[in-house]
C-alpha positions in Angstrom: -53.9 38.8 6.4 -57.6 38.5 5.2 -58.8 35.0 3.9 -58.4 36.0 0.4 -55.1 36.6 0.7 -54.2 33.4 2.3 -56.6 32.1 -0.7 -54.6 34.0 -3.3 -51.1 33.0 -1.4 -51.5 29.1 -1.3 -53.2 28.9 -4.9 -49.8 30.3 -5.8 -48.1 28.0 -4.1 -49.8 24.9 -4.3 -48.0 23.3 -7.3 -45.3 23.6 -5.5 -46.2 22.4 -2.2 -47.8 19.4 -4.3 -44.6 18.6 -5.9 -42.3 18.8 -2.6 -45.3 16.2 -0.6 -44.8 13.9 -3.5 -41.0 13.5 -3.4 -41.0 12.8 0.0 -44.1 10.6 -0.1 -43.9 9.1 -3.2 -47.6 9.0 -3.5 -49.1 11.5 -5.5 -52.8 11.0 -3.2 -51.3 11.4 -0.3 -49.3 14.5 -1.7 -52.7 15.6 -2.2 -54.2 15.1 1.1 -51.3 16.9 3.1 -51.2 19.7 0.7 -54.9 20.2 1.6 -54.2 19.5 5.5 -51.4 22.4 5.1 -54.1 24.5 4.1 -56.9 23.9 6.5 -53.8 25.1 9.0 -53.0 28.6 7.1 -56.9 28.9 6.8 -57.2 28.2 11.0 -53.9 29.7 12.5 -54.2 33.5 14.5 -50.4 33.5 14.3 -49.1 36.4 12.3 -47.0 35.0 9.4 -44.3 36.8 7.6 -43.1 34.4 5.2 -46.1 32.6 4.1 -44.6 30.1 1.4 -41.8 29.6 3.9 -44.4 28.5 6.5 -46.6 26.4 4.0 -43.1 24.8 3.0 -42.3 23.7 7.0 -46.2 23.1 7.3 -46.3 20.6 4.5 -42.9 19.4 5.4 -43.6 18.3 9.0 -46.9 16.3 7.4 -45.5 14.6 5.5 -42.9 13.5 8.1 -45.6 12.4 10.7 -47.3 10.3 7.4 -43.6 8.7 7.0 -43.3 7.8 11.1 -47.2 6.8 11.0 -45.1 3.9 8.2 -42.2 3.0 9.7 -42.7 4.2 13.4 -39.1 5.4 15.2 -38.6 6.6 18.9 -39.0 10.6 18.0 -40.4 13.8 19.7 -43.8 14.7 18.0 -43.7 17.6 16.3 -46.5 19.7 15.3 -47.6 22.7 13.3 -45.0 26.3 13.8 -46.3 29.5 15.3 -43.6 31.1 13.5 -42.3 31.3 10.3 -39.1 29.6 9.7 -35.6 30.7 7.9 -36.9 31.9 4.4 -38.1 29.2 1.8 -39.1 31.3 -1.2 -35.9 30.8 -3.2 -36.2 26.8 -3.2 -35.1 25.3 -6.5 -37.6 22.5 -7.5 -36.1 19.5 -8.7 -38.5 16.6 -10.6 -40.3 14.2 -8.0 -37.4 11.3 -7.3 -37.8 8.0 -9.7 -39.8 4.7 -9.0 -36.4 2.9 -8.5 -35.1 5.8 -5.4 -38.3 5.5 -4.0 -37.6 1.6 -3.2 -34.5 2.7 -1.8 -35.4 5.8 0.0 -37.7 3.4 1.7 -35.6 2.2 3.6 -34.3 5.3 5.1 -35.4 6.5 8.6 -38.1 9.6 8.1 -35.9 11.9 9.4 -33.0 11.0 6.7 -35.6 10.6 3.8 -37.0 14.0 4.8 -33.3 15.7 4.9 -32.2 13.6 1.9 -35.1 14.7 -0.2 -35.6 18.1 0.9 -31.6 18.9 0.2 -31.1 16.6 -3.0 -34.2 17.1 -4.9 -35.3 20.3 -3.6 -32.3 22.6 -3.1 -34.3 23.2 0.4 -31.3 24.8 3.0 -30.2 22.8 6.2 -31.3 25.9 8.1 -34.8 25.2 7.1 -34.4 21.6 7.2 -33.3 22.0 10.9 -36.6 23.8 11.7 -38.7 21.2 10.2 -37.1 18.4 11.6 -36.8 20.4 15.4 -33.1 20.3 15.3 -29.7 21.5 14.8 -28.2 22.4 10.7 -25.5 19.7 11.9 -27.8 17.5 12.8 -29.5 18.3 10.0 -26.4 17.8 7.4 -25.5 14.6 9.2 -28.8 13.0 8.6 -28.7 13.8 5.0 -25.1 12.4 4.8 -26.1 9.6 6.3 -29.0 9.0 3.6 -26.6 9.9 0.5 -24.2 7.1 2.0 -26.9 4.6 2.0 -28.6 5.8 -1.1 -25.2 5.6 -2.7 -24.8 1.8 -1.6 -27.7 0.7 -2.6 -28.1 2.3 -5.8 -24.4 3.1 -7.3 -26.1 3.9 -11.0 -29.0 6.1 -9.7 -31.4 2.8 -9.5 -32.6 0.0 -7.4 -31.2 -3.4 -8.1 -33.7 -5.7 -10.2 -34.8 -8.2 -7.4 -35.8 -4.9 -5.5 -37.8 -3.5 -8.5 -39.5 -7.5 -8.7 -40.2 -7.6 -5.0 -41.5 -4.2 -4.3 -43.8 -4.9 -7.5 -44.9 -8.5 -5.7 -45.4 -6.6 -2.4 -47.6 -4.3 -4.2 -49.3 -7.2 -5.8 -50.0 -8.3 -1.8 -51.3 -5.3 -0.9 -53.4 -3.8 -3.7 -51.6 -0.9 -4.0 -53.0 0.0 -7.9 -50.9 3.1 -7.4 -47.8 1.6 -6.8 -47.9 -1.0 -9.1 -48.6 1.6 -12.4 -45.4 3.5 -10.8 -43.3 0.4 -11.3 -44.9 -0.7 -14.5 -43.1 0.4 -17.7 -45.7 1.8 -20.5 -45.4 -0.7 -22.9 -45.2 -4.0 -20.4 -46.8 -7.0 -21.5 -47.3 -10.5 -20.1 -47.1 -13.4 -21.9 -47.5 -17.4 -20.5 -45.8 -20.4 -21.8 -48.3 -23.3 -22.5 -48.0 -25.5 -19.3 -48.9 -21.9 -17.8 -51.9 -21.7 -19.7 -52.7 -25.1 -19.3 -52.4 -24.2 -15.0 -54.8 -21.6 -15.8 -53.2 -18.1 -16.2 -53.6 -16.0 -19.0 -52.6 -16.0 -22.5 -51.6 -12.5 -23.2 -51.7 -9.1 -21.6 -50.7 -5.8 -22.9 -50.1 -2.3 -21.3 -49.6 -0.9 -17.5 -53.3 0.0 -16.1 -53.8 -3.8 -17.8 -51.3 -5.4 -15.9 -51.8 -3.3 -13.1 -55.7 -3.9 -12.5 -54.7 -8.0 -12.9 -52.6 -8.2 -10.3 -53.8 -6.1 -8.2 -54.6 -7.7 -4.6 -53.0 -11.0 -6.2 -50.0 -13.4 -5.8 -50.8 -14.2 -2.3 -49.0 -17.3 -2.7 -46.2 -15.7 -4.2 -42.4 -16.0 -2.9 -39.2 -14.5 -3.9 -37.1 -16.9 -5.8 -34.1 -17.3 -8.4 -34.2 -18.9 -11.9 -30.9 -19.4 -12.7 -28.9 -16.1 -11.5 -32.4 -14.2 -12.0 -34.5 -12.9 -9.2 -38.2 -13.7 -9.8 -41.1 -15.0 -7.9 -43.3 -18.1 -8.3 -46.9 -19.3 -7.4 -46.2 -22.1 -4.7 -48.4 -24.7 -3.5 -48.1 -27.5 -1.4 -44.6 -26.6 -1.1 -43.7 -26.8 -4.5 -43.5 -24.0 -7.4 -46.1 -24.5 -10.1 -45.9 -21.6 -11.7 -42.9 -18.9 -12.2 -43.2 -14.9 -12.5 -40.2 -14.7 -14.6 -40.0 -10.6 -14.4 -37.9 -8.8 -16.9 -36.9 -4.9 -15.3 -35.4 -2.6 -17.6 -34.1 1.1 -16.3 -35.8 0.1 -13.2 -39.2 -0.8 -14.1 -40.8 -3.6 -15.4 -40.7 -4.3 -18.7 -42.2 -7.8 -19.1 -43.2 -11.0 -16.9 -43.5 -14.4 -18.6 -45.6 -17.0 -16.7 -43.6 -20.3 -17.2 -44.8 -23.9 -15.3 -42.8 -26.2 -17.8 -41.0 -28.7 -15.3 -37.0 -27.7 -16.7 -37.9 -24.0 -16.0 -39.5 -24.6 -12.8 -36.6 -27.1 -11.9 -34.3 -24.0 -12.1 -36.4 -22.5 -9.2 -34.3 -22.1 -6.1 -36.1 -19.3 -2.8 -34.0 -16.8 -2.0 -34.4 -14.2 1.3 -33.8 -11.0 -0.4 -31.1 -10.9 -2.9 -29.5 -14.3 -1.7 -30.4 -17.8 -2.4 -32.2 -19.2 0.7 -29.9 -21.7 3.3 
């Protein structure tokens, strides 16, 4: 196969390749990155390849895998890059890329379950090919995926993540300056608003619309910690052991929709830590 060729092949597929890396990673530069890695391979490999889309799919695949254990490390073989193409991939069905709320829960998956779960959920991909990505049996295959549908299904019996998820993945992101992340968990029409003791502690007034919210708390709310208000998960700005000022977050469909900064004292009286979803002992 002459380089134009494999030019002419992976243009074709790249959409699709793009589409696949960003509902397993849930990160659309990332998605980008191993789409171009997959590439760099086709443009490099001697191996003859009969099913090139079926190889790109594995190729692409097993990247993003080793980006998911390079997250969450596990005890697993390395695997690296076929000589040989795989069971046929060309007939996929591409589903949408899975929604902000499954990401938070697909987090918590091993990589080998996410990559089974997402490739067989969302993408229609067979546990054949699964099997040949992941260096293992169709069983095994089936049984990881089962496994991740049984803990999907716990976690998010309505198709979403539970609000104190949405408002401590979108803290976490705060933490972290992950811009991306926080736009992906911002509905489009959030705003912030402040009570007056809030504005009075220094935060601001008014602030309308996702790369808005986004860009202010990016790399912020350091001192933030998961609490309850009331039955409501939340987080507040803590110092000297005390809350001064509350995130009171409002998610809707699992994004979110609104945060009010609050520091009256009866609000902030109502502020009890929790460890996850429960209060804290």
């Amino acid at each position: 196969m002459s380089t134009v060729e494999r030019t002419k092949i992976f243009e074709a597929e790249r959409p699709r390749l793009l589409r696949l890396a960003a509902g397993v990673l849930a990160d659309h530069a990332e998605a980008e990155d191993v789409v171009q890695q997959a590439w760099l391979r086709l443009h490099r490999t001697e191996a003859e390849i009969e099913n090139p889309p079926a190889w790109l799919t594995t190729v692409t695949t097993r990247l993003c895998l080793d980006r998911l254990k390079a997250r969450t490390p596990v005890p697993a073989p390395e695997i690296g890059p076929p000589d040989t193409a795989p069971d046929p991939a060309d007939e996929v069905v591409l589903a949408d890329a899975v929604g902000v709320a499954l990401q938070l829960v697909l987090d918590r998956l091993s990589p080998q379950q996410r990559v089974a779960f997402v490739l067989h959920e969302s993408f229609g991909v067979e546990f054949s090919t699964i099997a040949a990505v992941l260096d293992t049996t169709p069983a095994a295959a089936r049984k990881l995926a089962s496994r991740a549908r049984a803990k999907v299904g716990r976690s998010a019996p309505e198709g979403r993540a539970a609000d104190g998820e949405v408002v401590d993945a979108f803290m976490a992101a705060a933490r972290q300056g992950d811009l991306q992340r926080l736009v992906r968990l911002l509905a489009p029409g959030v705003t912030v608003t402040a009570d007056d003791a809030a504005i009075l502690a220094g935060t601001p007034q008014r602030i309308d619309g996702r790369e808005e919210v986004a860009a202010f708390f990016d790399g912020s709310a350091h001192a933030a910690l998961p609490v309850f208000v009331g039955s409501r998960p939340a987080a507040a700005w803590f110092h000297r052991g005390r809350a001064r000022v509350l995130f009171d977050i409002t998610v809707v469909d699992g994004l979110v929709a609104h945060i009010t900064f609050r520091a009256a004292p009866e609000v902030l009286a109502q502020v009890v830590r929790r460890d996850g979803q429960r209060p804290r002992a």
